[in-house]
N, C-alpha and C positions, 0 to 999 in steps of 0.2 A: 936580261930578264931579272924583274927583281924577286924579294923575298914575298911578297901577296903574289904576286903571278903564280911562281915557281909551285906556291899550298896550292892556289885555284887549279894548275893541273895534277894533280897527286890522286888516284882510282880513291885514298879511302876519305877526299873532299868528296869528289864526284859521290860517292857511295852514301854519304851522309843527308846530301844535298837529295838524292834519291830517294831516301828513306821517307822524309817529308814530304814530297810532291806526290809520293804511293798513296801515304796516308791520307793527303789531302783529298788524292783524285776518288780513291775509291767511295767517301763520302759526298762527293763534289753532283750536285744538284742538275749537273748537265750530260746527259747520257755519252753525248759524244767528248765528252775528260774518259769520264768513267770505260768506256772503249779504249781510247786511246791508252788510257795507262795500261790495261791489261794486256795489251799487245805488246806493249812495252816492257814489264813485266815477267811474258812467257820468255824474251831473251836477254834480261836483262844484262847479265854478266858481258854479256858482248856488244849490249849498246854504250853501257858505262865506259867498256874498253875505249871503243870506237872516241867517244868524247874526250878522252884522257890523251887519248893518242893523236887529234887532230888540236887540244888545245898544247902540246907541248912542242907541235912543231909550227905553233901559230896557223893554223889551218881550220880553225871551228868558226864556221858562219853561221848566223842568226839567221834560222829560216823565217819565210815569210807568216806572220800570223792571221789568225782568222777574226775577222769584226761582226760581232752580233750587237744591234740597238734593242735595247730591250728599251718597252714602254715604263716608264715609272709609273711607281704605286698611286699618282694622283692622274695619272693617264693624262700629263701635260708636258709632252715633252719626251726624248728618250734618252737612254743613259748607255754610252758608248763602253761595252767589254771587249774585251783581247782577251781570245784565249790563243796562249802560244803553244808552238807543239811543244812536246813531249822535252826533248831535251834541251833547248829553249828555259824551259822552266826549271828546270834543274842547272844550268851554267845561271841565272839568275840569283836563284837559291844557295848555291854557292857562293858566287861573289857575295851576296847578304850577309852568310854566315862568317866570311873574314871579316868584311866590314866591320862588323858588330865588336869584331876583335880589337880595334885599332884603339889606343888609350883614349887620344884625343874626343874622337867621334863616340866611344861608351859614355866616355863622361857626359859629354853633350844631349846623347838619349835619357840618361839616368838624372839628369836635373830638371828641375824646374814641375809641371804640373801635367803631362802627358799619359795619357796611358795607355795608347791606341800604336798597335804594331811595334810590342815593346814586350818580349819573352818576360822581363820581370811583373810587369802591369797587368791591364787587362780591365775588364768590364767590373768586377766585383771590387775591385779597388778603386776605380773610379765613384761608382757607388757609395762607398765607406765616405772619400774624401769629401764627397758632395754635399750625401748626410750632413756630416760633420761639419763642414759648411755652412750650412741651412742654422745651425743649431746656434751657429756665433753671428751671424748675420740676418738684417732685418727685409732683406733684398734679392732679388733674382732677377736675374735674364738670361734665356737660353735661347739658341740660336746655332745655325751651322755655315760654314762659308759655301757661296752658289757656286755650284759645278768646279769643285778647288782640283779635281786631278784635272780637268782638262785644260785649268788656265794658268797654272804654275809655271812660271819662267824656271821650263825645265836645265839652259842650260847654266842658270845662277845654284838651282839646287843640284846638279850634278857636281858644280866648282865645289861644295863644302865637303865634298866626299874625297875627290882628286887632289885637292890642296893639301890633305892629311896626310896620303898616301906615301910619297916616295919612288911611284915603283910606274914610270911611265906605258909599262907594257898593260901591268892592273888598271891604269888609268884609263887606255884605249877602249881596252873591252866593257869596262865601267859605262861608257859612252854607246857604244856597238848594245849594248844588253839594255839601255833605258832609250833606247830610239826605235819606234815605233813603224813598220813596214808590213802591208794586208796583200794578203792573196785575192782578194775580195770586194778589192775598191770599186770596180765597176760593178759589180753585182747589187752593193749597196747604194749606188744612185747617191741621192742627197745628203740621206744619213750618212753618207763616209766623211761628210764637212763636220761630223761631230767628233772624228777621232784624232787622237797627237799626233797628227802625222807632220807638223814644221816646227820651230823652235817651241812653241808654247805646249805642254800639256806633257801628262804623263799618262802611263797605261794602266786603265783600272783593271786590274788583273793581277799584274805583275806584281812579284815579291818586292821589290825594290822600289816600288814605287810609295806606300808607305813609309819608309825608310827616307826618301828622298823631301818627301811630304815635313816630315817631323825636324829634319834638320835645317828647310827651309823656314819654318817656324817658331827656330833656338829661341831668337831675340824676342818676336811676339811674348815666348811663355814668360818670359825672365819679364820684361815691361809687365805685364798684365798683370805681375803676384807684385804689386807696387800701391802704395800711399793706400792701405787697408782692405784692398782687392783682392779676393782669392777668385784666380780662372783656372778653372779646371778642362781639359782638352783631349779630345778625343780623336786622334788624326783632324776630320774638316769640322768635330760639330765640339762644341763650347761651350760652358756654360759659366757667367759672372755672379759673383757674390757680393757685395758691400752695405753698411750700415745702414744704407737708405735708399730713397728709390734715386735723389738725386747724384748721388754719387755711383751708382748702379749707372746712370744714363751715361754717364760724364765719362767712365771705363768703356759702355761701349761705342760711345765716339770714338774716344783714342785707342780701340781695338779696330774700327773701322777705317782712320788715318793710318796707322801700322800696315792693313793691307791693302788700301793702295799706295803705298810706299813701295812693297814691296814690286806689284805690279798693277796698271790701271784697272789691268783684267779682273782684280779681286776684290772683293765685295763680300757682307753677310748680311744674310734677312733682318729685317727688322720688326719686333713685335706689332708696331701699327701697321705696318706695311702690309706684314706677310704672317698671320696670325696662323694658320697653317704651317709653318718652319719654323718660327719665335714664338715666345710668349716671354711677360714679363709680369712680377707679382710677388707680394709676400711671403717670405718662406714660413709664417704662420700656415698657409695654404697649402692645396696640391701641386707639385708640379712635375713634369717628366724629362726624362732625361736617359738618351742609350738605352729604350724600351722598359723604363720601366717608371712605374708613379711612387712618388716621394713624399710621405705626409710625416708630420712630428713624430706620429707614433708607428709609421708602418712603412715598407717598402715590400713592392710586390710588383709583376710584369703588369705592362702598359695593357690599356685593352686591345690597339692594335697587335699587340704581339703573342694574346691569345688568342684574337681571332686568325691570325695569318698560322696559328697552331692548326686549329680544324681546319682550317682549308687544305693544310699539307695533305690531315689524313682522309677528307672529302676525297680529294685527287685520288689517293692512293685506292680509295674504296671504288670508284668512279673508274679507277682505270682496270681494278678487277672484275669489275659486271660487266664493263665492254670486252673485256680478252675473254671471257667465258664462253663465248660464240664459236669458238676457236680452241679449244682443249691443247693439242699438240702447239701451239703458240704460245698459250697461259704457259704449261709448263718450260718452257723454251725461252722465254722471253721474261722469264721470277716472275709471272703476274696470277700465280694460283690461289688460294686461300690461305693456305701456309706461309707461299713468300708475301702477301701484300701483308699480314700478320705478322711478321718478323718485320718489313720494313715498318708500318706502323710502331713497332715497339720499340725501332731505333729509333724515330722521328721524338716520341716521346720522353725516349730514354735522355737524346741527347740534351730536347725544350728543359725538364726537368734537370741535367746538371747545369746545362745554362743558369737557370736562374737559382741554382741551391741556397744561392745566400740570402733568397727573400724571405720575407717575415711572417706572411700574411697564411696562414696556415691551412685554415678555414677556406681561403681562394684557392688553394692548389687540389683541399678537397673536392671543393665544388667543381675543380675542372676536371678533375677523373671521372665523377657521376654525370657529366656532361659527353665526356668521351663514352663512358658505357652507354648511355642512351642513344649515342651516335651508331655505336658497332652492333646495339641488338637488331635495328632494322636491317642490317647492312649484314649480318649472317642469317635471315633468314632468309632475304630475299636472292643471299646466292646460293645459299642449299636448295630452296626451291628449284635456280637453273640448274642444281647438280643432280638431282633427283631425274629430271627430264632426260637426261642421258644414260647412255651403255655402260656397262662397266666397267669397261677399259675406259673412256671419256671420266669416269663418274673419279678413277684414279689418279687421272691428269690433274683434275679440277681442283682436289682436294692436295697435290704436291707431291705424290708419290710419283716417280718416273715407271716406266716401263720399259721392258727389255729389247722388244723392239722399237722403240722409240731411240735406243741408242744409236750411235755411228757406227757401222759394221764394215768391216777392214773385209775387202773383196776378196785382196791377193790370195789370198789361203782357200777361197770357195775356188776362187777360176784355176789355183794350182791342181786342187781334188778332181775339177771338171777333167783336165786337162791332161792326168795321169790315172785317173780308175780306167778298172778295163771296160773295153766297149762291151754290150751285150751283142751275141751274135745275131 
C-alpha cells in the first residue's frame, strides 16, 4: 500500500471529501441528491467510518449508479448524467483532492489557459483573460467540443493521472472510481447507448471527470497559445483569439486536427456549420462566451442566462400555487410562501454572485424590476388561495408549522393508557 492510498484511507480525507459533496448536495438542483445526502448526513460519523474502514482493508466497492438523460436545452438530442450514490461521491472527491496534490499533475493544471474544474480559476478569470484578449486581437471564434465527456479515450486520460502516481493500490481505485456501472440500464432502453459504460467516455457528474477531462487536453492548451494565438478553455468549450480572421481560421483547423489526434471520436462545432454552438467575428463586436456577452466597453450575462434566471423563479412560484391545494404538504414538502420566498432568494442570491464581476449595472437593475413585477402577481394571487382557507390551513400556507402537524411519539401516550387507573 502506498503513500496516496494510505491519505485516501485516513477518516479526516474521508471527512474533508464529505464536507464538499454536503455542500454541493444540499444546493444540488435534483431532489433525489438533495435526499440522499441528508440521509447521509443524519449518520454521518458512521458512514465515513464505515468507508475508512472498508478502504483500508481494500474492501470499498463502487456502487452501482443511477443514469438520468436529460433533454438538452435545444431539445435535440439528450445529455447522459450519473448520479452516484452518496459515498461513491465522496471516495471520488477524495481521490480528486490527492490528485490535485501530486507536483507533477498541479503543475500541469496550473499551466497553460484552462480555467474550468480548477479551485485556482473559474468563470470570472476566464472572463478577465478573454476581455483582454479581445482588446489585443482583431479575431474571434468560439466554439465547444461535441459531446467531449462521452467521447474521451477514457482510458489514455486515466494513464496521465497513474503514470504520476507511484502507488499501484491508488492507481487501481483511480480506475474502479472513473468506470462507469447503472443500476438502471434496462429501465433506460436506448438512452443507456448514451452513457460511459465501455472504454470511451467519462461520467458527467462525477468529480474526476473534469479533472481527467483537463489533463487529457495538456498538449492542446500548450499548442493552441502558439504563433500569436491566444485559446482560452473551459473544460469542452473554447474560445480562439488572433490578429485576423485568417489566422483565427488557420488555429481552429489545427485545434480541430489536435482532437482528432487525440481520438476520431472528437470533434468541435464550427461557426458555418453550427451557428447555434460557434460563432466567429470581430472582437470590435459582441460576442459570448461561458454565459455571458462581451463588448469593448461592457460585460454582462448572456441573455440566455437571464432568461433561464426567471424561469428558475417561474418554477419555483408555479410549484407554490400547485402545493397550495394541499396545506399540510406545502408546509411538509418547503413549498409554502415563506419557503418558495427564501428558495427564490437563494436562486437570486447565488445568479447575482455568479456574475458579480459584470459591468453592466443598469442590466442587473433592470433585472431586479423585472423580478418584482414577476413576484407582485405571484403574491397576490396566492394570498388570494390563502384567504379561501381555515385558519389553521391559512397557517400552513404562509410557513408557520403547527403543533399537531408535528410527529408525536406514541410510546408515552400508550404508556399513560396502559398504567392510569381503570374507572370503575
Amino acid at each position: 500500500m502506498g503513500k496516496l492510498y494510505k491519505r485516501l484511507c485516513k477518516a479526516e480525507t474521508i471527512w474533508r471529501a464529505w464536507s464538499v459533496v454536503l455542500e454541493n448536495g444540499r444546493t444540488s438542483k435534483s431532489a433525489r441528491t438533495r435526499a440522499e445526502v441528508s440521509e447521509f448526513a443524519a449518520d454521518a460519523p458512521k458512514h465515513i467510518q464505515n468507508i475508512a474502514w472498508k478502504l483500508q482493508r481494500g474492501q470499498y466497492r463502487f456502487a452501482p449508479a443511477h443514469g438520468v438523460a436529460i433533454l438538452k436545452k435545444n431539445k435535440k438530442g439528450k445529455r447522459p448524467v450519473v448520479m452516484a450514490p452518496i459515498p461513491n461521491r465522496i471516495v471520488q472527491r477524495a481521490i480528486l483532492d490527492i490528485v490535485q496534490t501530486i507536483p507533477a499533475i498541479k503543475q500541469k493544471l496550473s499551466s497553460g489557459r484552462n480555467f474550468g474544474g480548477i479551485a485556482e480559476a473559474g468563470v470570472p478569470k476566464a472572463i478577465k483573460e478573454a476581455y483582454i484578449a479581445s482588446r489585443r486581437n482583431g479575431h474571434f471564434i468560439r466554439t465547444d467540443i461535441k459531446s467531449f465527456f462521452d467521447k474521451i479515450p477514457r482510458e489514455q486520460a486515466v494513464s496521465k493521472v497513474t503514470r504520476e502516481t507511484g502507488d499501484a493500490a491508488f492507481n487501481e481505485i483511480v480506475k474502479l472510481a472513473t468506470t462507469t456501472e447503472l443500476d438502471n440500464l434496462v429501465a433506460l432502453g436506448r438512452d443507456g447507448e448514451l452513457f460511459p459504460l465501455e472504454e470511451i467516455g467519462v461520467a458527467q457528474g462525477s468529480a474526476l471527470s473534469p479533472l481527467l477531462c483537463n489533463l487529457l487536453l495538456e498538449e492542446f492548451d500548450d499548442q493552441m497559445n502558439e504563433r500569436q494565438i491566444v485559446c482560452i478553455r473551459y473544460i469542452d468549450d473554447f474560445i480562439l483569439f488572433a490578429p485576423n480572421r485568417a489566422k483565427a481560421l488557420a488555429a481552429f483547423s489545427g485545434a480541430q486536427r489536435h482532437l482528432q489526434g487525440l481520438s476520431k471520436e472528437l470533434d468541435c462545432y464550427s461557426p458555418s456549420t453550427s451557428p447555434e454552438k460557434a460563432e466567429e467575428g470581430a472582437t470590435t463586436g459582441i460576442f459570448q462566451f461561458l454565459g455571458c456577452e462581451i463588448q469593448p466597453n461592457l460585460i454582462r450575462p448572456s441573455r440566455d442566462a437571464r432568461r433561464r434566471l426567471m424561469e428558475r423563479l417561474q418554477i419555483v412560484m408555479a410549484d407554490a400555487l400547485s402545493a397550495s391545494g394541499t396545506p399540510k404538504s406545502a408546509i411538509r414538502d418547503r413549498k409554502s410562501f415563506v419557503d418558495s420566498m427564501h428558495t427564490m432568494s437563494n436562486i437570486i442570491r447565488g445568479w447575482g454572485n455568479t456574475y458579480s464581476f459584470c459591468t453592466d449595472d443598469r442590466l442587473m437593475r433592470d433585472i431586479d424590476k423585472n423580478i418584482d413585477e414577476t413576484l407582485r402577481p405571484f403574491r397576490g394571487q396566492y394570498f388570494n388561495l390563502v384567504n379561501r382557507r381555515n385558519a389553521q390551513d391559512q397557517r400552513r400556507l404562509l410557513g408557520v408549522s403547527l403543533i399537531e402537524d408535528c410527529i408525536r411519539d406514541e410510546s408515552m401516550r400508550q404508556l399513560v393508557k396502559d398504567l392510569s387507573p381503570q374507572k370503575p
